[in-house]
C-alpha positions, 0 to 999 in steps of 0.5 A, spaced: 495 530 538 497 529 531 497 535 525 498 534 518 499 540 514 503 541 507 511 542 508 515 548 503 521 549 507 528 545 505 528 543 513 521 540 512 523 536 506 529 534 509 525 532 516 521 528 511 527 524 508 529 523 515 523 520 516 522 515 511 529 513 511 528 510 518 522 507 516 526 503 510 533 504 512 533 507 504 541 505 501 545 511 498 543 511 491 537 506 492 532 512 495 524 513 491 525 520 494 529 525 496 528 532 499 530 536 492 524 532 489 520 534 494 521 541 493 520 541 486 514 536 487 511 541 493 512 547 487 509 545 481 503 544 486 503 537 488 501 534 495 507 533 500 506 534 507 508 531 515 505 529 521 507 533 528 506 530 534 508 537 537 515 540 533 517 532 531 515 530 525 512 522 526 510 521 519 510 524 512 506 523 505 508 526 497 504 524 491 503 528 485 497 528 479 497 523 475 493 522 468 486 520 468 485 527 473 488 523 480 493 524 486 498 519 486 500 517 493 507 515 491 510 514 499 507 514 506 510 512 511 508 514 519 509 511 526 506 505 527 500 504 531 499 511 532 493 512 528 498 517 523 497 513 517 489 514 518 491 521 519 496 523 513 490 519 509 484 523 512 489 529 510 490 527 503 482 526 501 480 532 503 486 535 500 484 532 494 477 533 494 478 541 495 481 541 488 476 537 484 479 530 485 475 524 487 481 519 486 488 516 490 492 511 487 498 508 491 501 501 490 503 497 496 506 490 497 500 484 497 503 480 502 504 486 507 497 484 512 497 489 515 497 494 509 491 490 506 487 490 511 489 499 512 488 500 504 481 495 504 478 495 510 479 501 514 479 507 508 475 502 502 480 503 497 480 496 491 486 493 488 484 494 481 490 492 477 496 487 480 504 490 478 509 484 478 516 487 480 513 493 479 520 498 482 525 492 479 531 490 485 529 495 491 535 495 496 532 497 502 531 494 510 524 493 508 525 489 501 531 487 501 532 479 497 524 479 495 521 482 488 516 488 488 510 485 486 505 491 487 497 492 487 495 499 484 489 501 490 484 506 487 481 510 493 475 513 489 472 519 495 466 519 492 464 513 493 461 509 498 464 503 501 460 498 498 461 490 503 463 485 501 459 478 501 462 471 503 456 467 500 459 462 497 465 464 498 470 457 497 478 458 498 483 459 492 489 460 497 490 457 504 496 456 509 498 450 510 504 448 515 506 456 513 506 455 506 501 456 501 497 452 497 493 453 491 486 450 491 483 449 484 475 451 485 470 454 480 466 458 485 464 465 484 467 467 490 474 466 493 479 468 498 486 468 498 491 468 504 497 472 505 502 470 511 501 472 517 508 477 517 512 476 511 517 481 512 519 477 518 519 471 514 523 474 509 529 474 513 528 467 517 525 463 512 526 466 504 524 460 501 517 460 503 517 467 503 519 467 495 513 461 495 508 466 498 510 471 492 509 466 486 503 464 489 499 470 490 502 472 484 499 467 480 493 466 485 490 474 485 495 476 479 492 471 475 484 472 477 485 480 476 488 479 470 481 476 468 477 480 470 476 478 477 475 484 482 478 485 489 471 486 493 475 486 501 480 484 506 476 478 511 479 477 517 485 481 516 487 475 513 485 473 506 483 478 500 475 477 497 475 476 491 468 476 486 470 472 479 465 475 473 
Protein backbone atom coordinates (compact mmCIF):
# COMPACT_ATOMS: atom_id res chain seq x y z
CA UNK A 1 0.00 0.00 0.00
CA UNK A 2 1.21 3.11 -1.08
CA UNK A 3 1.55 6.59 1.54
CA UNK A 4 2.03 9.97 0.17
CA UNK A 5 2.54 12.51 2.95
CA UNK A 6 4.65 15.90 2.71
CA UNK A 7 8.52 15.80 3.22
CA UNK A 8 10.51 18.28 5.69
CA UNK A 9 13.79 16.64 6.77
CA UNK A 10 16.97 17.15 4.67
CA UNK A 11 17.14 13.02 4.22
CA UNK A 12 13.49 13.41 2.52
CA UNK A 13 14.56 15.95 0.14
CA UNK A 14 17.72 14.00 -0.68
CA UNK A 15 15.55 10.77 -0.98
CA UNK A 16 13.44 12.73 -3.49
CA UNK A 17 16.29 13.87 -5.41
CA UNK A 18 17.37 10.33 -5.60
CA UNK A 19 14.16 9.38 -6.93
CA UNK A 20 14.06 11.75 -9.88
CA UNK A 21 17.31 11.20 -10.73
CA UNK A 22 16.92 7.79 -11.55
CA UNK A 23 14.08 8.32 -13.26
CA UNK A 24 15.85 11.05 -15.51
CA UNK A 25 19.37 10.26 -15.10
CA UNK A 26 19.70 14.43 -14.42
CA UNK A 27 23.58 15.45 -15.78
CA UNK A 28 25.43 17.37 -12.90
CA UNK A 29 24.64 21.08 -13.23
CA UNK A 30 21.51 20.09 -15.72
CA UNK A 31 19.11 19.38 -12.77
CA UNK A 32 15.29 21.23 -12.66
CA UNK A 33 15.40 20.64 -8.90
CA UNK A 34 17.79 19.75 -6.03
CA UNK A 35 17.14 19.11 -2.42
CA UNK A 36 18.39 22.89 -1.23
CA UNK A 37 15.34 24.12 -3.49
CA UNK A 38 13.08 21.62 -1.82
CA UNK A 39 13.83 22.71 1.41
CA UNK A 40 13.36 26.41 1.08
CA UNK A 41 10.24 25.45 -1.35
CA UNK A 42 8.47 23.00 1.66
CA UNK A 43 9.34 26.34 4.16
CA UNK A 44 7.63 28.99 2.46
CA UNK A 45 4.61 26.53 2.45
CA UNK A 46 4.84 25.27 -0.89
CA UNK A 47 3.85 21.60 -2.06
CA UNK A 48 6.65 18.75 -1.77
CA UNK A 49 6.07 15.58 -0.90
CA UNK A 50 6.79 11.40 -1.41
CA UNK A 51 5.21 8.26 -2.16
CA UNK A 52 6.43 5.21 0.30
CA UNK A 53 5.59 2.07 -0.24
CA UNK A 54 6.73 0.79 3.40
CA UNK A 55 10.41 2.99 4.58
CA UNK A 56 11.10 3.54 0.33
CA UNK A 57 10.21 6.10 -1.15
CA UNK A 58 8.62 5.11 -4.92
CA UNK A 59 7.71 8.57 -6.15
CA UNK A 60 7.82 12.22 -5.32
CA UNK A 61 6.20 15.42 -6.52
CA UNK A 62 7.33 19.56 -5.56
CA UNK A 63 5.01 22.30 -6.81
CA UNK A 64 4.70 25.98 -5.77
CA UNK A 65 1.91 28.65 -5.92
CA UNK A 66 1.75 30.41 -9.02
CA UNK A 67 -0.29 33.54 -10.22
CA UNK A 68 -3.60 33.79 -10.85
CA UNK A 69 -4.07 31.57 -7.28
CA UNK A 70 -2.78 28.07 -8.66
CA UNK A 71 -0.48 25.18 -7.68
CA UNK A 72 2.30 24.77 -10.02
CA UNK A 73 3.13 21.07 -10.35
CA UNK A 74 6.73 21.57 -11.31
CA UNK A 75 8.02 17.77 -11.13
CA UNK A 76 6.33 14.51 -10.50
CA UNK A 77 8.00 11.40 -11.36
CA UNK A 78 6.98 7.66 -9.54
CA UNK A 79 7.31 4.12 -10.69
CA UNK A 80 5.77 3.31 -13.45
CA UNK A 81 2.75 0.97 -13.64
CA UNK A 82 2.03 1.01 -10.04
CA UNK A 83 -0.70 3.26 -9.51
CA UNK A 84 1.87 6.04 -7.52
CA UNK A 85 1.54 8.76 -10.32
CA UNK A 86 -2.40 8.58 -9.85
CA UNK A 87 -1.82 8.63 -6.21
CA UNK A 88 0.77 11.64 -5.63
CA UNK A 89 -1.82 13.54 -7.82
CA UNK A 90 -5.12 12.45 -5.77
CA UNK A 91 -2.48 13.76 -2.96
CA UNK A 92 -2.19 16.81 -4.28
CA UNK A 93 -5.80 17.85 -5.32
CA UNK A 94 -6.76 17.39 -2.08
CA UNK A 95 -4.12 19.17 -0.67
CA UNK A 96 -4.99 22.12 -2.86
CA UNK A 97 -8.32 22.28 -2.39
CA UNK A 98 -7.83 22.34 1.72
CA UNK A 99 -6.04 25.75 1.09
CA UNK A 100 -8.65 27.19 -1.12
CA UNK A 101 -7.09 26.29 -4.56
CA UNK A 102 -9.05 24.99 -7.57
CA UNK A 103 -6.49 24.90 -10.07
CA UNK A 104 -3.00 22.55 -10.90
CA UNK A 105 -0.97 23.68 -13.84
CA UNK A 106 2.30 21.14 -14.87
CA UNK A 107 3.78 20.82 -18.58
CA UNK A 108 4.37 17.89 -20.09
CA UNK A 109 5.98 16.69 -23.28
CA UNK A 110 2.94 16.21 -26.24
CA UNK A 111 4.48 13.13 -27.56
CA UNK A 112 5.05 11.12 -24.58
CA UNK A 113 1.46 8.81 -25.05
CA UNK A 114 1.21 7.62 -22.00
CA UNK A 115 1.58 11.36 -20.11
CA UNK A 116 -1.35 12.53 -22.48
CA UNK A 117 -3.57 9.81 -21.89
CA UNK A 118 -2.64 10.18 -17.76
CA UNK A 119 -2.84 14.12 -17.86
CA UNK A 120 -6.50 13.84 -20.21
CA UNK A 121 -8.16 10.76 -19.44
CA UNK A 122 -7.60 9.70 -16.20
CA UNK A 123 -7.38 13.10 -14.06
CA UNK A 124 -9.38 15.44 -16.73
CA UNK A 125 -7.02 18.03 -16.79
CA UNK A 126 -6.64 20.17 -20.62
CA UNK A 127 -3.68 21.40 -22.32
CA UNK A 128 -4.60 25.26 -22.98
CA UNK A 129 -1.58 26.58 -24.08
CA UNK A 130 1.46 24.92 -26.14
CA UNK A 131 5.17 26.14 -25.12
CA UNK A 132 7.90 25.40 -27.96
CA UNK A 133 11.32 24.78 -26.51
CA UNK A 134 9.70 25.71 -23.47
CA UNK A 135 13.01 24.66 -20.88
CA UNK A 136 15.85 25.47 -23.68
CA UNK A 137 18.46 22.29 -24.56
CA UNK A 138 17.68 19.68 -21.53
CA UNK A 139 20.34 17.08 -21.13
CA UNK A 140 19.02 14.24 -19.34
CA UNK A 141 18.56 10.45 -20.45
CA UNK A 142 15.10 11.27 -20.92
CA UNK A 143 15.38 14.12 -23.25
CA UNK A 144 18.52 14.25 -24.59
CA UNK A 145 19.02 15.27 -28.47
CA UNK A 146 14.90 16.50 -28.74
CA UNK A 147 13.51 20.01 -28.05
CA UNK A 148 11.38 20.63 -25.26
CA UNK A 149 8.11 21.33 -26.84
CA UNK A 150 5.51 21.36 -23.86
CA UNK A 151 1.90 21.73 -23.19
CA UNK A 152 0.89 23.71 -19.96
CA UNK A 153 -2.20 21.37 -18.63
CA UNK A 154 -4.73 23.14 -16.51
CA UNK A 155 -6.34 20.62 -13.86
CA UNK A 156 -9.38 22.80 -12.77
CA UNK A 157 -10.63 20.59 -9.22
CA UNK A 158 -13.99 22.03 -9.21
CA UNK A 159 -15.05 21.21 -12.51
CA UNK A 160 -16.55 18.11 -13.84
CA UNK A 161 -15.06 16.27 -16.34
CA UNK A 162 -16.86 17.04 -19.45
CA UNK A 163 -16.67 14.15 -22.57
CA UNK A 164 -15.55 14.71 -25.62
CA UNK A 165 -17.33 14.14 -29.04
CA UNK A 166 -16.20 12.55 -32.25
CA UNK A 167 -18.91 13.72 -34.18
CA UNK A 168 -17.63 14.65 -37.15
CA UNK A 169 -14.28 14.27 -36.15
CA UNK A 170 -11.79 14.35 -39.38
CA UNK A 171 -7.83 13.64 -38.79
CA UNK A 172 -5.54 16.60 -38.84
CA UNK A 173 -2.25 14.39 -37.93
CA UNK A 174 -1.84 10.66 -38.99
CA UNK A 175 0.82 8.08 -39.06
CA UNK A 176 1.83 6.60 -42.06
CA UNK A 177 4.90 4.03 -42.47
CA UNK A 178 5.66 5.53 -38.70
CA UNK A 179 6.01 9.21 -39.89
CA UNK A 180 3.35 11.87 -39.48
CA UNK A 181 1.38 13.14 -42.18
CA UNK A 182 -0.38 16.30 -42.10
CA UNK A 183 -4.20 16.47 -43.67
CA UNK A 184 -5.60 19.65 -44.61
CA UNK A 185 -9.63 19.64 -43.39
CA UNK A 186 -11.87 22.37 -42.62
CA UNK A 187 -13.69 20.02 -39.97
CA UNK A 188 -14.65 21.22 -36.81
CA UNK A 189 -13.42 18.43 -35.09
CA UNK A 190 -9.97 17.05 -35.54
CA UNK A 191 -7.67 14.34 -34.25
CA UNK A 192 -4.06 14.42 -33.93
CA UNK A 193 -1.67 11.60 -33.67
CA UNK A 194 1.63 11.28 -31.23
CA UNK A 195 3.75 8.02 -31.93
CA UNK A 196 3.28 5.18 -30.31
CA UNK A 197 6.68 5.38 -28.10
CA UNK A 198 8.69 8.60 -28.92
CA UNK A 199 11.35 8.17 -26.25
CA UNK A 200 12.48 5.00 -28.05
CA UNK A 201 12.11 6.50 -31.35
CA UNK A 202 14.25 9.24 -30.01
CA UNK A 203 17.49 7.05 -29.58
CA UNK A 204 16.69 4.39 -32.89
CA UNK A 205 15.12 6.83 -35.13
CA UNK A 206 16.10 10.98 -34.29
CA UNK A 207 15.14 11.86 -37.59
CA UNK A 208 11.52 11.01 -37.61
CA UNK A 209 11.26 11.65 -33.95
CA UNK A 210 12.35 15.30 -34.90
CA UNK A 211 9.72 14.73 -37.86
CA UNK A 212 7.04 14.19 -35.28
CA UNK A 213 8.06 17.19 -32.96
CA UNK A 214 7.76 19.89 -35.85
CA UNK A 215 4.58 18.26 -36.97
CA UNK A 216 2.61 18.17 -33.77
CA UNK A 217 4.14 21.51 -33.18
CA UNK A 218 2.91 22.83 -36.13
CA UNK A 219 -0.39 20.70 -36.41
CA UNK A 220 -1.61 21.09 -32.37
CA UNK A 221 0.77 24.46 -31.70
CA UNK A 222 -0.83 25.99 -34.63
CA UNK A 223 -4.60 24.96 -33.77
CA UNK A 224 -4.33 26.26 -30.07
CA UNK A 225 -2.75 29.33 -30.97
CA UNK A 226 -6.03 29.88 -32.87
CA UNK A 227 -8.25 29.39 -30.51
CA UNK A 228 -8.86 25.61 -30.71
CA UNK A 229 -9.53 23.76 -27.44
CA UNK A 230 -8.06 20.38 -26.65
CA UNK A 231 -11.29 18.61 -25.38
CA UNK A 232 -9.32 14.55 -24.73
CA UNK A 233 -7.11 11.98 -25.65
CA UNK A 234 -9.17 9.22 -27.78
CA UNK A 235 -7.76 5.73 -28.02
CA UNK A 236 -4.69 6.58 -25.92
CA UNK A 237 -3.43 7.52 -29.21
CA UNK A 238 -4.57 10.99 -30.72
CA UNK A 239 -5.33 14.20 -28.93
CA UNK A 240 -9.45 15.58 -29.64
CA UNK A 241 -9.25 18.76 -30.84
CA UNK A 242 -12.81 21.45 -31.24
CA UNK A 243 -11.84 24.27 -33.65
CA UNK A 244 -14.06 27.39 -32.48
Amino acid sequence: MTAIRELHTHEEFDEAFAVFTGIWGFDQGNQPINPELMRALSHAGNYVAGAYEGERMVGASVGFFAEGGALHSHITGALIGRGIGFELKRHQREWALARGIDRVTWTYDPLVRRNAHFNLAKLGARPEEYLPSFYGVMGDAVNRGDESDRLLAVWRLSEPDAPYTLEGAEVGLKEEDGRPVAVDTDAKVLLVAVPADVETLRRRDPGTAKAWRYAVRDVLGGLLEDGAQVTGFHAKSHYVVERP
